[in-house]
N, C-alpha and C positions, 0 to 999 in steps of 0.2 A: 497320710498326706500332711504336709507342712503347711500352719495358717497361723495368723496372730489373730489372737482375740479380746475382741470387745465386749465389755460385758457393761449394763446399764440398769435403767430401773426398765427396760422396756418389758412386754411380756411375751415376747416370739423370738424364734431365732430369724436371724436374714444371714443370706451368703450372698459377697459381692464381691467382683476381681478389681483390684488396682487396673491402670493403664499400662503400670508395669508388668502383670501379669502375677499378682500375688494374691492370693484369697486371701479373704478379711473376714471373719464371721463376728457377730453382732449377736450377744445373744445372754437375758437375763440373768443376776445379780446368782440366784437360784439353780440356774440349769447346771447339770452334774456333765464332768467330759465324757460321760461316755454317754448321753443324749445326744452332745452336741455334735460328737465324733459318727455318732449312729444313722445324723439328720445327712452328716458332710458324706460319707458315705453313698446314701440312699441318692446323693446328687453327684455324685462321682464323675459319670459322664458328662454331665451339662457342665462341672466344672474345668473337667480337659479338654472340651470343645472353647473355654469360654477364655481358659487362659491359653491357650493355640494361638487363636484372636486374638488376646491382645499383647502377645508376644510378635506377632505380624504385623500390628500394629507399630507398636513400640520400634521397629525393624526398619519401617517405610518413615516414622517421622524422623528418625537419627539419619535416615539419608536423603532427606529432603531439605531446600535449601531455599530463600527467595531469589534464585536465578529466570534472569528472561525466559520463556520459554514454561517455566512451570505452571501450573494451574493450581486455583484454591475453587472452592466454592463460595458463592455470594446471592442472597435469597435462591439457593436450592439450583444454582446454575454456573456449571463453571466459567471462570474466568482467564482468561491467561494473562501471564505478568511481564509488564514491559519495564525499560527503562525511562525515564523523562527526567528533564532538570528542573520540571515544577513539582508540585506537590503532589500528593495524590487523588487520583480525580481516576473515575470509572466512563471509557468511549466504547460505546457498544457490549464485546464482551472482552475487551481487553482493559485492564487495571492498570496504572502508568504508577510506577514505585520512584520515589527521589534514585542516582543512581546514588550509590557508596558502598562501606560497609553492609554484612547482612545485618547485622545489629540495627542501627541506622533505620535501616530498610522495616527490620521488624517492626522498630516504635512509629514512622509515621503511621504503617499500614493500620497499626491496633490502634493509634489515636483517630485514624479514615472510618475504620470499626464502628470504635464508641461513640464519632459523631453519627454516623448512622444508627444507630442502635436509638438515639438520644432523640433522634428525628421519627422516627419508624413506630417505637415500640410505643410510647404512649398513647397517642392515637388508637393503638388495638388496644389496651388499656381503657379506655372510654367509649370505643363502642360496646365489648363486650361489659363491662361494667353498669353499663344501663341496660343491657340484658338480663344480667342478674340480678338488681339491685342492690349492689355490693360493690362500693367505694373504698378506695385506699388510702391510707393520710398520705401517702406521697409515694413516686416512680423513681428508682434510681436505678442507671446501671454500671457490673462492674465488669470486675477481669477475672472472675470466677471461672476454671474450670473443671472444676468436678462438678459441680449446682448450677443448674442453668436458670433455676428462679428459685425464689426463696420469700416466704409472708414472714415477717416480726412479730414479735407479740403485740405490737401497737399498729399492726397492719401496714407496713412500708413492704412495699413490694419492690424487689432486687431480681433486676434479670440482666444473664451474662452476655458481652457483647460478639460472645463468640455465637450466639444465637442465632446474627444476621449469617452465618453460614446457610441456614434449613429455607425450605419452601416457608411461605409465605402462612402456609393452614399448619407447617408443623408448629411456628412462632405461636400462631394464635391458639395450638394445644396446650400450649407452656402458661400463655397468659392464661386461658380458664382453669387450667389446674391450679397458680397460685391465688386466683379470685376467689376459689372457691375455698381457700383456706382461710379466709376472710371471718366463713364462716365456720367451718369443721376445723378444726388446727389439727388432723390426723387422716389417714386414710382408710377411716371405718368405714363398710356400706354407705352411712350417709354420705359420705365426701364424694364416693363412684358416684352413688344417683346426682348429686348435683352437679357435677360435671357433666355425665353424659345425659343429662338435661339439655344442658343448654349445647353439648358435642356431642352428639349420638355414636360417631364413628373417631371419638376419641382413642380410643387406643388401637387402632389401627397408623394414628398420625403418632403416637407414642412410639410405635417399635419400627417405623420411617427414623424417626429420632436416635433408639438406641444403634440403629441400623449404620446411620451415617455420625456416630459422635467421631468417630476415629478421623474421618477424611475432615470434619469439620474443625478437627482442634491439631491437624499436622503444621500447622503454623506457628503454633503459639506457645 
């Protein structure tokens, strides 16, 4: 099978599919191809179910458009999209888009986004934070969409505003998972236990997440 590879100082191999539907393997400075062809192999199937998906994906966002009528999701609920000659502003479950160009259209909705995101997310930032006792030098968010949060080396925590798409408990999965990198900066044993410390049924709201990334980033 066809795949580009990354190689690093890490010490595992990982397989992940683009949204285009291209595998990408990850995998030590060391490892020999025919380990890594051996590992791709042995995942064969999870990777033809996976780029299917996101070949399906990738299918539904090229034909989607912000026309009246369409629907996005917005905390984990959909929305349907109007026209209006104001800004944008959310009435019940319908979203009023400036009318114009799609273009236009796309940049108020992701600046409507990131003012939400800018409103929303800190707050779960500060309750869970005094949960854990684990502070961040600073909350920012961006237009990330591959990484939906992300810790620094000097603990700034970065989460994407494509975010506000998920229920409300998948956001605050996001927030303890980068909290907790606060203190783990990797995802050994330790990093699981302190997360589902403080989220017991964390990776249940994790594969809600990977479940709906596609519907939540056809906009953007």
């Amino acid at each position: 099978m066809e795949y580009r590879l990354i190689r690093s100082k890490r010490k595992t191999v990982s397989l992940t599919i683009t949204p285009q539907g291209e595998l990408v393997v990850r995998a030590p400075v060391r490892a020999s191809l025919r380990e890594i062809e051996e590992i791709a192999a042995r995942h064969s199937q999870w990777i033809e179910r996976q780029v299917q998906k996101a070949q399906k994906a990738a299918s539904c966002k090229a034909a989607f458009g912000l026309r009246d009528g369409e629907e996005i999701l917005f905390l984990g609920s959909r929305v349907v999209l109007a026209s209006s000659q104001g800004e944008c502003r959310l009435t019940g479950n319908t979203l009023w888009l400036p009318q114009g160009e799609e273009a236009c259209r796309r940049e108020a909705l992701t600046a409507w986004m990131r003012r939400q995101a800018r409103e929303y997310i800190p707050g779960r930032v500060e309750y869970f934070s005094s949960r854990m006792g684990l502070a961040p030098t600073r909350v920012s968010v961006t237009s990330a969409r591959t990484r939906w949060g992300s810790c620094s080396g000097k603990n700034t925590l970065n989460f994407s505003l494509y975010l506000m798409s998920f229920p409300p408990r998948v956001i605050d999965a996001v927030v303890v998972h980068e909290l907790a990198h606060i203190r783990e900066k990797n995802h050994s044993a330790s990093f699981y236990r302190l997360v589902e410390d403080t989220m017991p049924d964390y990776r249940l709201r994790a594969a809600v997440l990977r479940e709906k990334q596609s519907e939540a980033l056809i906009w953007a």
